[in-house]
C-alpha positions as CSV (number, residue, x, y, z in Angstrom):
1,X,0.0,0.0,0.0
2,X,1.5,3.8,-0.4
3,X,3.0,5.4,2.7
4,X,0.3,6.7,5.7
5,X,-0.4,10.4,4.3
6,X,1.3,11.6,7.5
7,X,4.0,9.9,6.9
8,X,4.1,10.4,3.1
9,X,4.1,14.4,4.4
10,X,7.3,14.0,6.3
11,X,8.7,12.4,3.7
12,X,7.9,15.5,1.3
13,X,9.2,17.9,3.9
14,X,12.5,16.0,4.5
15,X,13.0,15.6,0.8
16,X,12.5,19.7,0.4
17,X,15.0,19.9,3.3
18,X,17.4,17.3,1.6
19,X,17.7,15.8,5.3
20,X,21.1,13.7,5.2
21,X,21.2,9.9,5.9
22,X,22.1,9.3,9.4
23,X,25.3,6.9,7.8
24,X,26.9,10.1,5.7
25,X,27.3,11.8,9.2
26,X,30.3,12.1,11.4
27,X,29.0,9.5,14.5
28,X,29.0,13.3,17.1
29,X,26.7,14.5,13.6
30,X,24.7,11.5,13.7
31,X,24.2,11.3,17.5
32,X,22.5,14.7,17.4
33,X,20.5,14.9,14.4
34,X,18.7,11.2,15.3
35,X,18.0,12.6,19.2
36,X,16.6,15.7,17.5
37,X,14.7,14.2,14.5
38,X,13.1,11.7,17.3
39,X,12.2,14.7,19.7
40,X,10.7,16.6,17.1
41,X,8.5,14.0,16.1
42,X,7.8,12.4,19.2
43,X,5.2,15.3,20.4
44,X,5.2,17.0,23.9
45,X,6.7,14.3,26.8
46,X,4.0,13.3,29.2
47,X,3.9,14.1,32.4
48,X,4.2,11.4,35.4
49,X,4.2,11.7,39.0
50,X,7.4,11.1,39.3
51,X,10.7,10.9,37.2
52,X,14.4,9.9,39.3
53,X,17.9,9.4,37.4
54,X,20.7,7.2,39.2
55,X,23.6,5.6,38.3
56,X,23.8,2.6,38.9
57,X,26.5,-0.3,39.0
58,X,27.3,-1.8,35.6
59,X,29.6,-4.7,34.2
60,X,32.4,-1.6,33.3
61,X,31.3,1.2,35.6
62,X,28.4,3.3,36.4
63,X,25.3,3.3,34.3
64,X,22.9,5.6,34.0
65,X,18.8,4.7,34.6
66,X,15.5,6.8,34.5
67,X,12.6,5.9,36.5
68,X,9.5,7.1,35.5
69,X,6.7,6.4,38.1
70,X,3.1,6.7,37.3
71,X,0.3,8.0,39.6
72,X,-1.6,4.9,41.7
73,X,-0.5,3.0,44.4
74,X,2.1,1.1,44.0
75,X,3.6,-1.6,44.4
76,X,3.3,-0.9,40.2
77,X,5.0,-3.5,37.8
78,X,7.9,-3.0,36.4
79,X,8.8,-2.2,32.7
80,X,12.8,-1.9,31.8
81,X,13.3,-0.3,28.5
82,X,16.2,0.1,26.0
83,X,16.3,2.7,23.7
84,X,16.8,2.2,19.5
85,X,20.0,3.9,18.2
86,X,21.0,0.5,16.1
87,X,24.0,0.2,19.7
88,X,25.6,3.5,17.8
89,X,22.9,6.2,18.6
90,X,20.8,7.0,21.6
91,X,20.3,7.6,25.2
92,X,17.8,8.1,27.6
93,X,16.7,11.3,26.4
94,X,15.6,9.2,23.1
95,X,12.9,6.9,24.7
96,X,12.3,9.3,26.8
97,X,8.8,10.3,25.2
98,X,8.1,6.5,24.8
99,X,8.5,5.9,28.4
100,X,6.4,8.5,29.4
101,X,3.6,7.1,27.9
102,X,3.5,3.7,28.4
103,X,4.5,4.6,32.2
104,X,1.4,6.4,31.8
105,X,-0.8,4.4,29.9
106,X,0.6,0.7,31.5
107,X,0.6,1.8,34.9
108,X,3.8,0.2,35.4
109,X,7.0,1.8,36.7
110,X,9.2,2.1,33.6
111,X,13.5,2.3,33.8
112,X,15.3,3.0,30.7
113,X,18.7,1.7,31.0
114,X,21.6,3.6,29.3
115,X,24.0,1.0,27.8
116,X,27.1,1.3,26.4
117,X,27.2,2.9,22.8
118,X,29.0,1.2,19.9
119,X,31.9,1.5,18.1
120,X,33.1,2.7,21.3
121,X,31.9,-0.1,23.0
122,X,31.4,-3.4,20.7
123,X,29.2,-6.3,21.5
124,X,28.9,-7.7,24.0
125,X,29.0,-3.9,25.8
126,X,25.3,-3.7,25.6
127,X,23.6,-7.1,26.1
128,X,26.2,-7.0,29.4
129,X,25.0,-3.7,30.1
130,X,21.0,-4.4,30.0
131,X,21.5,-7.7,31.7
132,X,23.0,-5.8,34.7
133,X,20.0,-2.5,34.4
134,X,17.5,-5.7,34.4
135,X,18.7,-7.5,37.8
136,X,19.2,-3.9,39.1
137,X,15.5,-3.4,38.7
138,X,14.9,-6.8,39.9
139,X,16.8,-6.3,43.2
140,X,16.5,-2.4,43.8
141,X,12.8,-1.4,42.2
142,X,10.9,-2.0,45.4
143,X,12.8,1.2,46.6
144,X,10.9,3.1,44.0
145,X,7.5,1.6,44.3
146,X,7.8,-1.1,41.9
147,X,6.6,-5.2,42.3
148,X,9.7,-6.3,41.8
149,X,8.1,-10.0,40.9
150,X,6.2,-8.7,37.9
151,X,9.0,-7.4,35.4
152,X,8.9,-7.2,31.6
153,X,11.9,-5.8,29.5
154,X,11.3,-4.2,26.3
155,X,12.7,-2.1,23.2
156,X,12.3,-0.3,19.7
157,X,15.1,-1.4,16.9
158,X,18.4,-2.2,18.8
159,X,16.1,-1.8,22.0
160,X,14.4,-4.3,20.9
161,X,17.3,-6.7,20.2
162,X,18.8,-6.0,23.5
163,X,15.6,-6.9,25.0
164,X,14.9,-10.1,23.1
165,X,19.0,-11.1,24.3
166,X,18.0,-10.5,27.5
167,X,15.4,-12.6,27.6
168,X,17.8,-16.0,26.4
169,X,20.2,-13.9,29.1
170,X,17.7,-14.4,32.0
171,X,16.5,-17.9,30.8
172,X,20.6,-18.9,30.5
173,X,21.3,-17.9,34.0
174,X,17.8,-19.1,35.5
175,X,16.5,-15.5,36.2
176,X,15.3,-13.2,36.9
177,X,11.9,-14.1,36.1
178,X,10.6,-12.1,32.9
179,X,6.9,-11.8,32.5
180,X,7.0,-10.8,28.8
181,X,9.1,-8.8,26.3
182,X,7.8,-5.9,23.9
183,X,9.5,-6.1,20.6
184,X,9.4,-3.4,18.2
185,X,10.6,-3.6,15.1
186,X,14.0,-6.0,16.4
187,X,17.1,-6.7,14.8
188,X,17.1,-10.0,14.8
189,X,19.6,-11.8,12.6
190,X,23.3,-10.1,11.5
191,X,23.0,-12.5,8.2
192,X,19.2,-11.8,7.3
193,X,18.8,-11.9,3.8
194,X,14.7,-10.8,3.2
195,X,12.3,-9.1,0.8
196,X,12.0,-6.2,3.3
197,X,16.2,-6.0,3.5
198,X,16.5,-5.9,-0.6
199,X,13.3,-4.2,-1.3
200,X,13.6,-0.7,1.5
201,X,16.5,1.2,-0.4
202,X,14.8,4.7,-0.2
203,X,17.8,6.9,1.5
204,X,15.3,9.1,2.8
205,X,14.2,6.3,5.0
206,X,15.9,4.2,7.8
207,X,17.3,1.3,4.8
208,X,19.6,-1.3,3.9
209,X,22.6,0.4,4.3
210,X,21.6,1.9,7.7
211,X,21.2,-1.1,8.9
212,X,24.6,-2.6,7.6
213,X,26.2,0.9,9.1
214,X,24.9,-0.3,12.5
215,X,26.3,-3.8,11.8
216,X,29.4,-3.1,11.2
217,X,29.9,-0.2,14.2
218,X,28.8,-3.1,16.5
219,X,30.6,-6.3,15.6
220,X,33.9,-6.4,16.4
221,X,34.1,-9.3,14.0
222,X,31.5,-10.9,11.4
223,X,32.1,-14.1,13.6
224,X,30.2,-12.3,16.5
225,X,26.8,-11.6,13.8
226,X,26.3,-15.0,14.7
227,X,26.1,-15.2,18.8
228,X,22.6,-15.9,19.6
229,X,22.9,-12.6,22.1
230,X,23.3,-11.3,18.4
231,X,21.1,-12.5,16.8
232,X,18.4,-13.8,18.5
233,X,17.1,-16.0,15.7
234,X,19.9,-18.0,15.5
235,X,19.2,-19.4,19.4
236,X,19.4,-23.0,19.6
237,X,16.3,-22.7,21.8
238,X,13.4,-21.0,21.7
239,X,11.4,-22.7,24.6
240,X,10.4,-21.4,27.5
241,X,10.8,-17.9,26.8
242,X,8.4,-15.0,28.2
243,X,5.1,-14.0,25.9
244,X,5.8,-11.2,23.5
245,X,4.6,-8.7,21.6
246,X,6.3,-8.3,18.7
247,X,5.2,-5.1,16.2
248,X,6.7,-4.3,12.9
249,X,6.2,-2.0,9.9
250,X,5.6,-2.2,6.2
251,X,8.2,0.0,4.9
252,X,11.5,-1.4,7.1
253,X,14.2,-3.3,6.2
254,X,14.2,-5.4,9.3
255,X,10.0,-6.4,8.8
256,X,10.8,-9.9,8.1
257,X,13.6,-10.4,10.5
258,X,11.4,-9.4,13.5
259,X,8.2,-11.4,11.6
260,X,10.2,-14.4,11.6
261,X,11.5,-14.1,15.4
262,X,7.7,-14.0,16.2
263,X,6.8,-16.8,14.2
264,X,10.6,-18.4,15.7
265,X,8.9,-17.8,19.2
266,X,5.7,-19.2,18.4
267,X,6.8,-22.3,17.0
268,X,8.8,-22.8,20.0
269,X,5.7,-22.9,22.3
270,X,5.9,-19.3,23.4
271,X,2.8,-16.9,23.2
272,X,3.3,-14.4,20.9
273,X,1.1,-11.9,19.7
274,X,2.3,-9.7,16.4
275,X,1.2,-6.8,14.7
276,X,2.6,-5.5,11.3
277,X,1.7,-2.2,11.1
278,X,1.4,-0.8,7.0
279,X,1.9,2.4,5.4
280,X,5.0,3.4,8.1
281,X,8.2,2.8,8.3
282,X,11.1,2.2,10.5
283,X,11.0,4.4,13.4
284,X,7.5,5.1,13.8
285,X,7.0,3.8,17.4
286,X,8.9,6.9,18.0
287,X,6.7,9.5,16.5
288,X,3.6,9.6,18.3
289,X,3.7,13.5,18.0
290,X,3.5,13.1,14.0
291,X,1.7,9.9,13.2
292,X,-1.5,8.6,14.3
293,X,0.0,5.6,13.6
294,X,2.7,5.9,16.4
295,X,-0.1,6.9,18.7
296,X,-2.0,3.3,18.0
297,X,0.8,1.5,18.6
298,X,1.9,3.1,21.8
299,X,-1.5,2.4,22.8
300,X,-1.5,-1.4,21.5
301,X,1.8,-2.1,23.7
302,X,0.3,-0.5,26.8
303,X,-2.7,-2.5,26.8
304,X,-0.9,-5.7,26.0
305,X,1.5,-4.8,29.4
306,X,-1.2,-3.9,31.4
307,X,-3.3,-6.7,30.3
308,X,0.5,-9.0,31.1
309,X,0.7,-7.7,34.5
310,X,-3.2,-7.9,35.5
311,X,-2.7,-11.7,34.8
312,X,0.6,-12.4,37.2
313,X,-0.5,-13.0,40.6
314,X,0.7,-9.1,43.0
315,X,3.3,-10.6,45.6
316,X,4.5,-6.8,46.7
């Protein structure tokens, strides 16, 4: 189908502004025009009754963490979230919108973890990084109101490959517990050779070579494309993995890498629910301010979280 007419207007406005590609930057260029393009679009932050940042300890020093608490009584689920940036880009400040709202709209406490940013930091900086945010959570969120027995992790684009490695992280070391994971639009496998990889060239668009840009800033050899922390579709085992909700878009070069993950997870025996979402591309879980699109599918991962938590037993 042709592009969402909101999106197809952005598209039209960035073409007359003959936006760069984020991959033709210098990484400090990059770093800022990606957190300003996303908090442009994402619309005005929500407020929550609360918002803390602490450091916290990581695999390689201190991390940084924002907890955003929601009004109603606690103790409130938990929701740990990592932000996109394909490991190269991002921060807090980037999901910071996103958090907001599904803080808001879940009723869960939400903590974005900052992880180490590649090439800086190669694999396995980040995986290590959200592992240690997510037992953090696990053993310090009743401090802030949280239940620290109802967790989910979750993630758009890199966010939501670190969360799906976390996931075989937690099941590897036998916990913590994970109640679910929210995928959005996850990298999913380093060799993935799809339709939606060949076909989403358009450098006015998140594309193939964006996504090989990321690659290679990550790796620190091809060899490591192949860890299952990696890519998560190449895990020997699927089983026993927590429900997930995995949402994708028409126009992205990773569609069918994150449509097979969820069909990957399924198979396996887990309970997956997924949602392609058409007319958008890459990227638009973080417009919210701009498409009505983003909106929906804010709204579509809240309920599926609060619905997620309502149905785990409340242990404080």
């Amino acid at each position: 189908m042709p592009f969402d007419p909101q999106l197809q207007a952005l598209y039209d406005q960035r073409a007359a502004q003959d936006v760069r590609p984020l991959y033709t930057m210098t990484l400090d260029e990059a770093r800022a025009a990606d957190l300003a393009a996303i908090q442009a679009d994402a619309g005005t932050p929500e407020p929550v009754r609360e918002v803390i940042d602490e450091s916290i300890p990581g695999p390689a020093g201190t991390l940084p963490v924002r907890i955003y608490r929601p009004a109603g009584e606690g103790p409130l689920p938990i929701l740990v979230y990592f932000f996109g940036g394909g490991w190269t880009l991002g921060s807090i400040e980037t999901s910071d919108a996103i958090c907001r709202s599904l803080a808001n709209a879940a009723g869960c406490l939400t903590i974005a973890v900052g992880y180490r940013l590649a090439p800086e930091h190669k694999f396995p900086a980040a995986p290590d990084d959200c592992f240690a945010g997510v037992r953090w959570a696990v053993e310090h969120g009743g401090r802030y109101g949280g239940d620290t027995t109802r967790v989910a992790v979750g993630g758009d684009s890199a966010g939501g490959n670190l969360a799906a490695a976390v996931t075989l992280m937690a099941k590897d070391a036998q916990g913590p517990e994970l109640l679910a994971q929210l995928l959005v639009y996850p990298n999913t496998d380093h060799l993935a050779d799809t339709l939606s990889r060949r076909e989403n060239t358009d450098p006015m668009l998140f594309n193939d070579k964006s996504v090989q840009w990321y690659w290679d800033n990550y790796l620190a050899t091809p060899e490591d494309g192949g860890h299952p922390l990696v890519s998560p579709l190449r895990a020997p085992d699927h089983s026993g993995l927590p429900p997930a909700l995995v949402i994708t878009a028409e126009y992205d070069p990773l569609r069918d890498e994150g449509e097979q993950y969820a069909a990957r997870l399924r198979d396996s025996g887990v309970l997956v629910e997924s949602t392609r979402y058409p007319g958008v591309a890459h990227g638009f879980f973080a417009m919210a301010g701009s498409l009505d699109a983003g909106r929906r599918a804010i709204g579509q991962a809240a309920a599926y979280l609060r619905r997620t938590f309502a149905d785990a037993p409340t242990r404080g």
